[in-house]
C-alpha positions in Angstrom: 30.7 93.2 77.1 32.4 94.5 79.9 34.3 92.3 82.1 33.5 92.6 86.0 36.5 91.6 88.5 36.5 91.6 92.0 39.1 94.6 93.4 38.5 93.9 97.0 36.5 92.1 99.5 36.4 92.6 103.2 35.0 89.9 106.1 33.4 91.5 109.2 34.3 90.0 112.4 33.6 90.3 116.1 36.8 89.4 117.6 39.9 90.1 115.3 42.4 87.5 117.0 39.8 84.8 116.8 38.9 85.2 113.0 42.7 85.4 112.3 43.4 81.8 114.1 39.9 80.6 112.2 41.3 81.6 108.5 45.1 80.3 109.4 43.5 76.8 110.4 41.0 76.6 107.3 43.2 78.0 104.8 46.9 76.8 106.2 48.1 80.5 105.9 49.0 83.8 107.3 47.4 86.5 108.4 48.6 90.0 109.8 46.5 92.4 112.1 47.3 95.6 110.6 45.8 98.0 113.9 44.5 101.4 113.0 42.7 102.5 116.3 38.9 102.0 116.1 39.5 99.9 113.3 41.2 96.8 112.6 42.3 94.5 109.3 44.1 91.4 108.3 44.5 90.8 105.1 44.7 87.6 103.0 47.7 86.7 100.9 47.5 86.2 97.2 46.9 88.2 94.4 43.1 88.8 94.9 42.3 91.6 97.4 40.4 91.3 100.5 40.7 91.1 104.0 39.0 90.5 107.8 38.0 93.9 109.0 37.0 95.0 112.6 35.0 98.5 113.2 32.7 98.3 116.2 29.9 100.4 114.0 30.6 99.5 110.5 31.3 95.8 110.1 28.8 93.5 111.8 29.2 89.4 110.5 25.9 88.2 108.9 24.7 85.0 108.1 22.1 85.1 105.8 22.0 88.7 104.6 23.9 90.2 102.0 26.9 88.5 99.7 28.3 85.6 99.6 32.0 85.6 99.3 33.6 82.1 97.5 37.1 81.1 98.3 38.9 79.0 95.5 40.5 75.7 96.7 42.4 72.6 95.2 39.1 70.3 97.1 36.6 72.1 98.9 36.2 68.9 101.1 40.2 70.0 102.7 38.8 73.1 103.8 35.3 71.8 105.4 37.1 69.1 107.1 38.4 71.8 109.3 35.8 74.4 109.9 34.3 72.3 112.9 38.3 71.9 115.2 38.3 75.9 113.8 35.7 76.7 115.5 32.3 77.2 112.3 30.0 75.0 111.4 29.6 73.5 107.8 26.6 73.9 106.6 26.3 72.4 103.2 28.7 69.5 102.7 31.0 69.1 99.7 28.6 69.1 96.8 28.4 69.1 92.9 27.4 72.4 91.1 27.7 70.5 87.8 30.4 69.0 86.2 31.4 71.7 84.3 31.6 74.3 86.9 32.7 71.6 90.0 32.1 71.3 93.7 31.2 74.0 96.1 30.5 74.1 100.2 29.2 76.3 102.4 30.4 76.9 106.6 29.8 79.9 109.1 32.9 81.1 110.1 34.1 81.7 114.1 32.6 85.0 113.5 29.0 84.0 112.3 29.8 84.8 108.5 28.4 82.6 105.7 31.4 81.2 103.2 31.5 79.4 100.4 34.8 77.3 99.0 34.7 76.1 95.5 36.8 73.3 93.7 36.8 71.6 90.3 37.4 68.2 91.9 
């Protein structure tokens, strides 16, 4: 079988300089605008690829519709304890998928995007 990997992921938002403070509080990290006219990126550090991506008619956040992106952590509960001060809302607490594949949570971001974190403790 053929393994699937993710090669990039991008986060709509709203209001660039907002989302970028949001992501630095939750995730304790940094984030550079990159400005190419119309539109806009800031990309997350790591290996993995993705970024926040701003284009007045191509990105709009959603909530419910379409994927849902999950953020590895050390303990998803680190994360959602600082959604609320960030500016999102949690809306499913720290909770067990199973003890083999560990915890998960769920929080709209400052932009109105559904996120998921996920921890094995």
């Amino acid at each position: 079988m053929t393994e699937i990997s993710v090669g990039w992921f991008e986060i709509p938002v709203t209001d660039m300089d907002r989302a970028i403070v949001f992501y630095q509080k939750i995730f304790d990290c940094k984030l550079q605008k990159i400005d190419l006219g119309e539109f806009q990126l800031s990309r997350f550090p790591g290996d993995g690829g993705g970024s926040l991506v701003y284009h007045k008619d191509f990105y709009q956040p959603s909530d419910l519709a379409g994927p849902l992106i999950y953020f590895s952590s050390d303990d998803v509960s680190i994360g959602l304890a600082k959604v609320e001060a960030a500016g999102g809302t949690v809306q499913i607490p720290k909770k067990m998928i199973s003890p083999e594949f560990g915890y998960m949570g769920v929080f709209l971001d400052s932009e109105g995007n559904r996120i998921a974190l996920h921890s094995k403790e």
